[in-house]
N, C-alpha and C positions, 0 to 999 in steps of 0.2 A: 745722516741728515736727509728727511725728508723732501722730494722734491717739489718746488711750485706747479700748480697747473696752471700753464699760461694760458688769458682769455682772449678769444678771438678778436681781433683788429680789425676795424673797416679799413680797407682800400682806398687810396684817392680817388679812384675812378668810381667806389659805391654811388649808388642812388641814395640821400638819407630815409629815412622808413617812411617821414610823412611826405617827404615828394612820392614816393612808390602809392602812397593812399590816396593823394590828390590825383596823378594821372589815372590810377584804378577807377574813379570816381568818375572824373572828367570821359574818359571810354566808353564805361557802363553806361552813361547816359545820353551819349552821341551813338550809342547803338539801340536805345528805347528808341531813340526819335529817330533812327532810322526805321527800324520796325515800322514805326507808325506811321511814315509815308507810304511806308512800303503796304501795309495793310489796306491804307486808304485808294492807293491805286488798282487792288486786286479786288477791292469792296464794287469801287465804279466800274471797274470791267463787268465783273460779272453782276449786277446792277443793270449794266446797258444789254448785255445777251439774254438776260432775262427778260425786258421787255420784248425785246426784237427776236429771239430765236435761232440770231445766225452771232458768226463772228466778225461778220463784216463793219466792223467802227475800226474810228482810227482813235492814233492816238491823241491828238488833240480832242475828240471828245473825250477821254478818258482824264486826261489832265483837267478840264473844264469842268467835269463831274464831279471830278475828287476837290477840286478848288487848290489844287499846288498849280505849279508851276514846270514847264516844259523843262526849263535845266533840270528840277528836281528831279523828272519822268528818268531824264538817258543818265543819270547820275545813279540810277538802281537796275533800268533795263537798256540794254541794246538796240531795241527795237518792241514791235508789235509783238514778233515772233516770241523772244523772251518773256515775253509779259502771259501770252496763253499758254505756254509752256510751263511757268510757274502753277498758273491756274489749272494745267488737268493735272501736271505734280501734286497740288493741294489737294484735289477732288480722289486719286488716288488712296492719299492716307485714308483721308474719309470714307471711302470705299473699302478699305482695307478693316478700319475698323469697324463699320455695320457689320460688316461681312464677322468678323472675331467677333462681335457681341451676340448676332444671332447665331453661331455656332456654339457658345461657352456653355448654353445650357445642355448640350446634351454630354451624357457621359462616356458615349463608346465612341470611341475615335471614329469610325467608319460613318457615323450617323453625323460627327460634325463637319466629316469632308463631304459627305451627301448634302446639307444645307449649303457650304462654303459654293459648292459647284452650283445649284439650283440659283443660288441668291445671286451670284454673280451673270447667271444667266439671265437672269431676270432685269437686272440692273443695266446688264447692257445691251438689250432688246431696241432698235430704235422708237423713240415714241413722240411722232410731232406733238404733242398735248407736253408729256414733259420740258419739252424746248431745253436741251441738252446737246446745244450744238458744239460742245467740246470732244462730245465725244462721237456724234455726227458726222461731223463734218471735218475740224481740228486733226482728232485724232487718226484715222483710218489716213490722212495727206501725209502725216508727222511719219505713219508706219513705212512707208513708199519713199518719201524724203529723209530723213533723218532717223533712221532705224536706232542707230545709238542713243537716242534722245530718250526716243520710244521706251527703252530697255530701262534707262533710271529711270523716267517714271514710272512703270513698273513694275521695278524694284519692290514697295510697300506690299503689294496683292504678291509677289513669288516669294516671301519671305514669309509671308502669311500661310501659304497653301504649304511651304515648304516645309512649314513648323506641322501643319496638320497631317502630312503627309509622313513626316518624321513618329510622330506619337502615334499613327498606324501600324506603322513597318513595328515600332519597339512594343509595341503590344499583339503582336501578330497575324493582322488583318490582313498584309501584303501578299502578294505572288510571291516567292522566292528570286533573290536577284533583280528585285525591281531598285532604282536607286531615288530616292525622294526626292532629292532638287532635280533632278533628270526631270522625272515625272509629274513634279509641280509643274515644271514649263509647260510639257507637253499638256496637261490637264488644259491650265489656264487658255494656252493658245487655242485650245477646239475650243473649248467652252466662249468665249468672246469671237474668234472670229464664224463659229458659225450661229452665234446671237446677231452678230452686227450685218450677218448675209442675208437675215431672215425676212429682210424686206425687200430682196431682191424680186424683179417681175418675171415670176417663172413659174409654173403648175401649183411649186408646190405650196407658193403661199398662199391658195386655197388649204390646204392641211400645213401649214407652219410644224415647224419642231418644237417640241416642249420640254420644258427643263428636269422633266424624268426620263424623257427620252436621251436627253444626253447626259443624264447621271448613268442609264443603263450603259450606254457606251461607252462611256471611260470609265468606270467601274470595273467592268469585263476588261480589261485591258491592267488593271494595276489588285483588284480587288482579288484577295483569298479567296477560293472556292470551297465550303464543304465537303 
């Protein structure tokens, strides 16, 4: 005699399926209109540094600007800190991806870590005309203070270079024994901090460094030789 398959029984304790749909629902949408404060407060920040060029506002005018409300402000950020913190995070990505679109056209690996290094040099040049006091001013305090912070943000640009860095080495452009996330760092870290020195007041910002000059330099350092 054949035996029954027996079918599964819900639990006292289950959820029934449309409460599980309802709270699903209910979630999802208390997480849109979170976003959406959220967006509006990062909108008026960088809004107000755009006019002004520094990051010197508070957070009342940033609440003011966006038109919420102060409980809403420290119900998403901590403080001022957390809030430009967010904002070079986001500038980051964005940076990360200019950076991956203007290298994707080229096809030799070597040639799109040559733009990757150039573009980011470029980008992070100080320029009082740009008014980029995130990375000014913000950034270069955050390196000194809160190095951890520093390092996730980032994260986006060493993921980036690490992947370019990665499709070098596997197609055989590298030194022998060079290791790619090693060498992403090390890339990344000359390339910005001697962009962001470059307007330091000293000889030789009459002759400035330029961004083939520092592809020749760290090139030599990870690049295959003929």
């Amino acid at each position: 005699m054949a035996q029954k398959t027996s079918q599964p029984v819900s639990t006292p304790n289950e959820e029934p399926a449309w409460k599980q749909r309802a709270i699903e629902r209910s979630t999802q949408a208390a997480i849109r209109r979170a976003e959406q404060r959220v967006s509006r407060f990062l909108d008026a920040a960088q809004a107000i540094m755009t006019e002004r060029g520094t990051t010197g506002f508070t957070v009342q005018e940033v609440v003011e600007r966006s038109r919420q409300s102060l409980r809403s402000f420290y119900q998403h950020f901590d403080g001022k800190h957390e809030l430009l913190l967010a904002l070079l995070e986001d500038a980051m990505v964005r940076t990360a991806d200019q950076i991956r679109a203007a290298a994707s056209g080229q096809s030799d690996p070597l040639e799109r870590l040559k733009i990757a290094v150039q573009l980011l040099f470029d980008l992070s040049l100080p320029d009082p005309a740009a008014q980029r006091p995130l990375f000014t001013d913000f950034a270069p305090k955050l390196l000194v203070s809160h190095p951890a912070e520093v390092k996730v943000a980032h994260a986006p640009l060493l993921a980036l270079f690490t992947e370019l860095m990665t499709e070098a080495a596997d197609a055989g452009r590298l030194r022998p024994g060079v290791k790619p996330h090693r060498m992403a760092a090390l890339t990344m870290q000359t390339v910005m901090f001697n962009a962001q020195s470059s307007g330091a007041p000293d000889d030789e910002t009459s002759h400035p460094i330029t961004a083939q000059e520092i592809w020749a330099f760290c090139s030599d350092g990870f690049a295959k030789t003929d």
